[in-house]
C-alpha positions as CSV (number, residue, x, y, z in Angstrom):
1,X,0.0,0.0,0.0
2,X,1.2,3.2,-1.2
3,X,1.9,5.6,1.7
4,X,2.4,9.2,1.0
5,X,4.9,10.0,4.6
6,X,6.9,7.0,3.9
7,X,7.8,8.0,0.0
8,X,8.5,11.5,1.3
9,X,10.8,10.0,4.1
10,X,12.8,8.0,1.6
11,X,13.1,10.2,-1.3
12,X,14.7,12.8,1.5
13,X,17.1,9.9,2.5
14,X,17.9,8.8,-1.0
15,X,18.9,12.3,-1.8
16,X,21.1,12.8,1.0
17,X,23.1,9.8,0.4
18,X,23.9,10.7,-3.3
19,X,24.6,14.2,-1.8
20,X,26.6,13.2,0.5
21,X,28.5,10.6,-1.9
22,X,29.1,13.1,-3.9
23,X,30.7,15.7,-1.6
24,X,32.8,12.9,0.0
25,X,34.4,12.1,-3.2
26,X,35.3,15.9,-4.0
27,X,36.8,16.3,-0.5
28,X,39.5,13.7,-0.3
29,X,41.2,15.5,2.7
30,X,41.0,18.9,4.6
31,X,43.4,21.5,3.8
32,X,43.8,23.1,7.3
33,X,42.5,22.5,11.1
34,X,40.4,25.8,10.9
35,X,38.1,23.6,7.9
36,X,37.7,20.6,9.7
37,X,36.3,23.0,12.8
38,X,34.4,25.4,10.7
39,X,32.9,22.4,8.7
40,X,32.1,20.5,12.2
41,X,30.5,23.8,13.5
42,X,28.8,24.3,10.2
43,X,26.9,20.7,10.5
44,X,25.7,21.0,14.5
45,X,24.3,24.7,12.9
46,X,22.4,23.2,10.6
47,X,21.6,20.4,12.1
48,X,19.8,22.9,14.8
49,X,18.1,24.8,11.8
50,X,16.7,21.7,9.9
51,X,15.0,20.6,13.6
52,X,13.7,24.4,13.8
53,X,12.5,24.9,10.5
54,X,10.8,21.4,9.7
55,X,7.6,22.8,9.3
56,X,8.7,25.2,6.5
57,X,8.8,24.0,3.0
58,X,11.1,24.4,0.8
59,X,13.4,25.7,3.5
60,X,13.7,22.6,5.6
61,X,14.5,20.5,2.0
62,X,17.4,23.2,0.9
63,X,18.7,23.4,5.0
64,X,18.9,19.0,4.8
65,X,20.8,19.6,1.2
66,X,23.2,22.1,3.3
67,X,23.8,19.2,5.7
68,X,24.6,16.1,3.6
69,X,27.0,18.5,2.1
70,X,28.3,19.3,4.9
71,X,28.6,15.4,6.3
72,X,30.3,13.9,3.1
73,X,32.4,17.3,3.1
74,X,33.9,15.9,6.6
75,X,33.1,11.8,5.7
76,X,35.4,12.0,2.4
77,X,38.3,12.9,4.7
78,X,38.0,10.3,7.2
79,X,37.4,7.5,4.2
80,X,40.7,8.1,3.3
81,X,42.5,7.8,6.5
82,X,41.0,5.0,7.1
83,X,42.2,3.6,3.5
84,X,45.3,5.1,3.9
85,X,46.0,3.5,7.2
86,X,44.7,0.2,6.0
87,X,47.1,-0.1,2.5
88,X,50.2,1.4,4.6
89,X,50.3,-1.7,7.3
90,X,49.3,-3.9,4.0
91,X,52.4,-2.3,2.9
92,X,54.3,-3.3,6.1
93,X,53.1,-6.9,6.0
94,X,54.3,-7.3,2.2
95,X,57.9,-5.6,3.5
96,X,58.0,-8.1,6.3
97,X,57.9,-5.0,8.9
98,X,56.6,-5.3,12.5
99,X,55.5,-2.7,15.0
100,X,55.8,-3.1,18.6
101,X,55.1,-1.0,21.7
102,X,58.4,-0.7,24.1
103,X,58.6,0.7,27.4
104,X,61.0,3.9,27.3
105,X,59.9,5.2,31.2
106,X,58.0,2.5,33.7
107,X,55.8,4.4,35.9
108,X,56.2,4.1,39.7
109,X,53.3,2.6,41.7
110,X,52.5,6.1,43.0
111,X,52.5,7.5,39.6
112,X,49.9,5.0,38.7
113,X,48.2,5.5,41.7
114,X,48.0,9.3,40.5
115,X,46.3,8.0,36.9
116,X,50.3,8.2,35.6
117,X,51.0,5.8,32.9
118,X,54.0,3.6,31.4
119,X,55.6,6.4,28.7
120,X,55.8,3.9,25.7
121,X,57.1,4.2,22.1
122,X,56.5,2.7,19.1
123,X,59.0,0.5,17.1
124,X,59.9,-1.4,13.9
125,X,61.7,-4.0,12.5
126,X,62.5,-6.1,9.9
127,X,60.9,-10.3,10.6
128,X,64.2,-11.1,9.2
129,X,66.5,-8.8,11.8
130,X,64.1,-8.9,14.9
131,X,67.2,-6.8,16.7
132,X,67.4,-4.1,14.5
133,X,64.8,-2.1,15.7
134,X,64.0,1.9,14.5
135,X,61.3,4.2,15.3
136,X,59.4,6.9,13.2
137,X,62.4,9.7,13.0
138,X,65.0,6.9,11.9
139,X,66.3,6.9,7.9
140,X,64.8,3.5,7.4
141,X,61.1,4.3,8.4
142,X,61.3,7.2,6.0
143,X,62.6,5.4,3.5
144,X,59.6,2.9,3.2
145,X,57.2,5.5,4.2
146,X,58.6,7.7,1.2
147,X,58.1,4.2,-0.8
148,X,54.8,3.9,0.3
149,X,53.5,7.9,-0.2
150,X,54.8,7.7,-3.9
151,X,52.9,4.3,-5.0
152,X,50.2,5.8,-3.1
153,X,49.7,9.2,-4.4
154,X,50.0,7.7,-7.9
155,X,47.4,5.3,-6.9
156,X,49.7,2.4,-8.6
157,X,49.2,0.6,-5.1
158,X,48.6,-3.0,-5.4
159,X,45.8,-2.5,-2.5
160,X,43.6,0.1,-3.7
161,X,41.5,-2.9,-5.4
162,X,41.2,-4.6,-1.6
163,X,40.5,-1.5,0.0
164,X,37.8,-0.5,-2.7
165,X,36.4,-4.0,-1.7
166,X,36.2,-3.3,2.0
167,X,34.0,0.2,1.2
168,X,31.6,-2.1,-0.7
169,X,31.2,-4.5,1.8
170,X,30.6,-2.0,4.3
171,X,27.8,-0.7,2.6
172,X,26.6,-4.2,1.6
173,X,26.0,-4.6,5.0
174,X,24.7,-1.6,6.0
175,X,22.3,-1.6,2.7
176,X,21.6,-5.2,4.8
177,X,20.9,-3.9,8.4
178,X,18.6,-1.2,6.9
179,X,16.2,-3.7,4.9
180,X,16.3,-6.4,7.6
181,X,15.4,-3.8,10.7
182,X,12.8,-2.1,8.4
183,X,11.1,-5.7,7.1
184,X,11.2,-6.6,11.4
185,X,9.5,-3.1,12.1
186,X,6.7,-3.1,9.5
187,X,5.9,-7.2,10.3
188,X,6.0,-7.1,13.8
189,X,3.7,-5.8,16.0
190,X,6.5,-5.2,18.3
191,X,6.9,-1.9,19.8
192,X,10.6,-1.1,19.0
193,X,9.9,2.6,20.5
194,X,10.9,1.4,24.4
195,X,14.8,1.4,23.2
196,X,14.7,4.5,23.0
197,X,15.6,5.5,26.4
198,X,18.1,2.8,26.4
199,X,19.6,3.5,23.2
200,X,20.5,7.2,24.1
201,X,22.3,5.6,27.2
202,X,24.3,3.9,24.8
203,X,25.2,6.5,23.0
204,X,26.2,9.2,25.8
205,X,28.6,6.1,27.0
206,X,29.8,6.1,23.4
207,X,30.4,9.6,22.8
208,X,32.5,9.1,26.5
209,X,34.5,6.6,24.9
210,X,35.5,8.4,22.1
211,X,36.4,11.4,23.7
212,X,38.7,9.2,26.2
213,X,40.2,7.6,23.3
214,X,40.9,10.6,21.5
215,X,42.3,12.3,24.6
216,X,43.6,9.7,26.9
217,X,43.5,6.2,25.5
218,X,44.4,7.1,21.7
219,X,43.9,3.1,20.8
220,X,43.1,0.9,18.0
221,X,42.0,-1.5,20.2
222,X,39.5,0.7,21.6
223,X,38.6,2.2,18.5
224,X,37.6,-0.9,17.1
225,X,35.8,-2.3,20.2
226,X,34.2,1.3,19.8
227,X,32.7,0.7,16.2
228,X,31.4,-2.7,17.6
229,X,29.7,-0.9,20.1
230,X,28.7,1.5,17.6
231,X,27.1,-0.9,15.0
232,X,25.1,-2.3,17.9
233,X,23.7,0.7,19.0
234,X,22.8,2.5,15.3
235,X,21.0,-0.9,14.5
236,X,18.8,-0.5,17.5
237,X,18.3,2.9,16.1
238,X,17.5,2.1,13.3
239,X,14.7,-0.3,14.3
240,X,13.8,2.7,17.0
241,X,13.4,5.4,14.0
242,X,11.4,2.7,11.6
243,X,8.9,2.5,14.2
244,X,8.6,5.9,14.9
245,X,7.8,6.5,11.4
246,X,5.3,3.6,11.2
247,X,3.3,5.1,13.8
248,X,3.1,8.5,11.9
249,X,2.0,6.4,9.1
250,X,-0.9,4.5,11.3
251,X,-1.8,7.7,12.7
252,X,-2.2,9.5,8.7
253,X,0.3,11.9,9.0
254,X,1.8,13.2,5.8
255,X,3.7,16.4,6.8
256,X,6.7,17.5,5.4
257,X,7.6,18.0,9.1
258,X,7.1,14.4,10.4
259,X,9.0,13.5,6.9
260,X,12.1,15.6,7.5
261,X,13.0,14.9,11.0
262,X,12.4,10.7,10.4
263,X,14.5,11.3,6.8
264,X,17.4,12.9,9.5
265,X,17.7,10.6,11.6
266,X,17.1,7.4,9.6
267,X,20.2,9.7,7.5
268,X,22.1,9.5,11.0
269,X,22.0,6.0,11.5
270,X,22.8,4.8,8.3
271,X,26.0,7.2,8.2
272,X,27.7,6.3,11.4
273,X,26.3,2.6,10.8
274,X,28.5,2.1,7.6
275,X,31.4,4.1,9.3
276,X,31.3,2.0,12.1
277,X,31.5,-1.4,9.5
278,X,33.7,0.3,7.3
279,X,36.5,0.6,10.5
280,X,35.7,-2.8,12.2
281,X,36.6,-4.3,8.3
282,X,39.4,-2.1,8.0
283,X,40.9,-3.0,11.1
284,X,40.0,-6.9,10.6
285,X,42.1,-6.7,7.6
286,X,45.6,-5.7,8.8
């Protein structure tokens, strides 16, 4: 059965997405700090504006165009870290080099007491010459790093292939988790809305971890048992958002209004889903 909310909802999403591809693929990286603030500031903005001007069309479809912009402006950067990251320890593993963490400066049991921490550095060597060991500033790591950046920026890399394989199965399965939670919505009688107060739980204790690991942590470990976290939570959001737009459907709403702020956040879990995938298959292929 044709419903006219739910056609509205996903023609908004669809155009996001393709918006948002789009940007993402003209911005491959961000020239200074002061772009990656302004463009963060710029979103939240916006984000405020689209919530406060749902109820005015066109506005509220040109303000959501201003956003996907704005999110594939900052997602096209991070893509490429993440690929970049992923092809330079694929590089490593082909040159037979290892990292390993080495204490330079154990902490003393008061220090620890006092939140101090082992002062550790990372090293390299060669599998062949375990004992010859350098670090980032040494001739040798610049040497393969200098290796690496001009295979790389010609995009003759033998991994680009592999990496362009871990994007699509990141959004494979996020294409997957979106079908799968919206066919258990609409055929279950279910009342997926009582997450919600558990779901934003989760995702306060999420932003937490983040910030730590940015700040304090600064893990990969972490990170990645912070995507797996991540995926969890942005699946139960999705299931929370197809049911809030299911009831707006059962109750015959049609609004642009009820349209745009489902569209957003449906948008919202779908973005930080495939991020989420796209770093837990990054990270499971080193």
């Amino acid at each position: 059965m044709f419903d006219l909310l739910f056609a509205k909802t996903f023609t908004l999403v669809g155009g996001m997405l393709v918006i948002t591809t789009i940007f993402s693929r003209i911005n491959k990286a961000y020239e200074t700090t002061e772009e990656a603030i302004i463009n963060l500031a710029g979103s939240f903005i916006i984000l405020f504006l689209i919530f406060g001007f749902s109820e005015f069309f066109p506005y509220n479809i040109i303000l959501l165009a201003v956003f996907s912009g704005l999110i594939g402006w900052s997602i096209g950067p991070t893509i490429s870290e993440l690929g970049r990251s992923f092809k330079l320890r694929q590089y490593f593993k082909k040159k037979g080099v290892i990292s390993k963490n080495i204490i330079t400066k154990k902490s003393t049991g008061w220090d620890k007491f006092w939140g101090g921490k082992d002062e550790k550095k990372t090293m390299y060597y060669d599998k062949k010459n375990p004992k010859d060991m350098f670090d980032k500033d040494s001739e040798k790591y610049k040497s393969i790093i200098n290796d690496f950046e001009s295979s790389y920026q010609l995009k003759k890399d033998s991994y680009d292939q592999e990496w362009q394989n871990i994007v699509f199965q990141a959004m494979l399965g996020t294409t997957i988790a979106v079908l799968s939670t919206s066919f258990l919505v609409f055929n279950s009688s279910f009342n997926f809305g009582i997450l919600g107060g558990y779901l934003f739980i989760a995702l306060i204790i999420l932003i937490i971890m983040s910030f730590l690991n940015t700040m304090v942590f600064k893990s990969r470990i972490f990170s990645l048992a912070k995507s797996y976290v991540g995926v969890l939570i942005f699946t139960g959001y999705l299931l929370y958002d197809f049911n809030l737009l299911e009831q707006r459907m059962n109750l015959g709403d049609d609004s642009w209004s009820s349209a745009v702020i489902i569209a957003v956040n449906l948008y919202l879990d779908i973005i930080n889903l495939f991020l989420d995938l796209l770093m837990i298959l990054a990270e499971g292929g080193n």
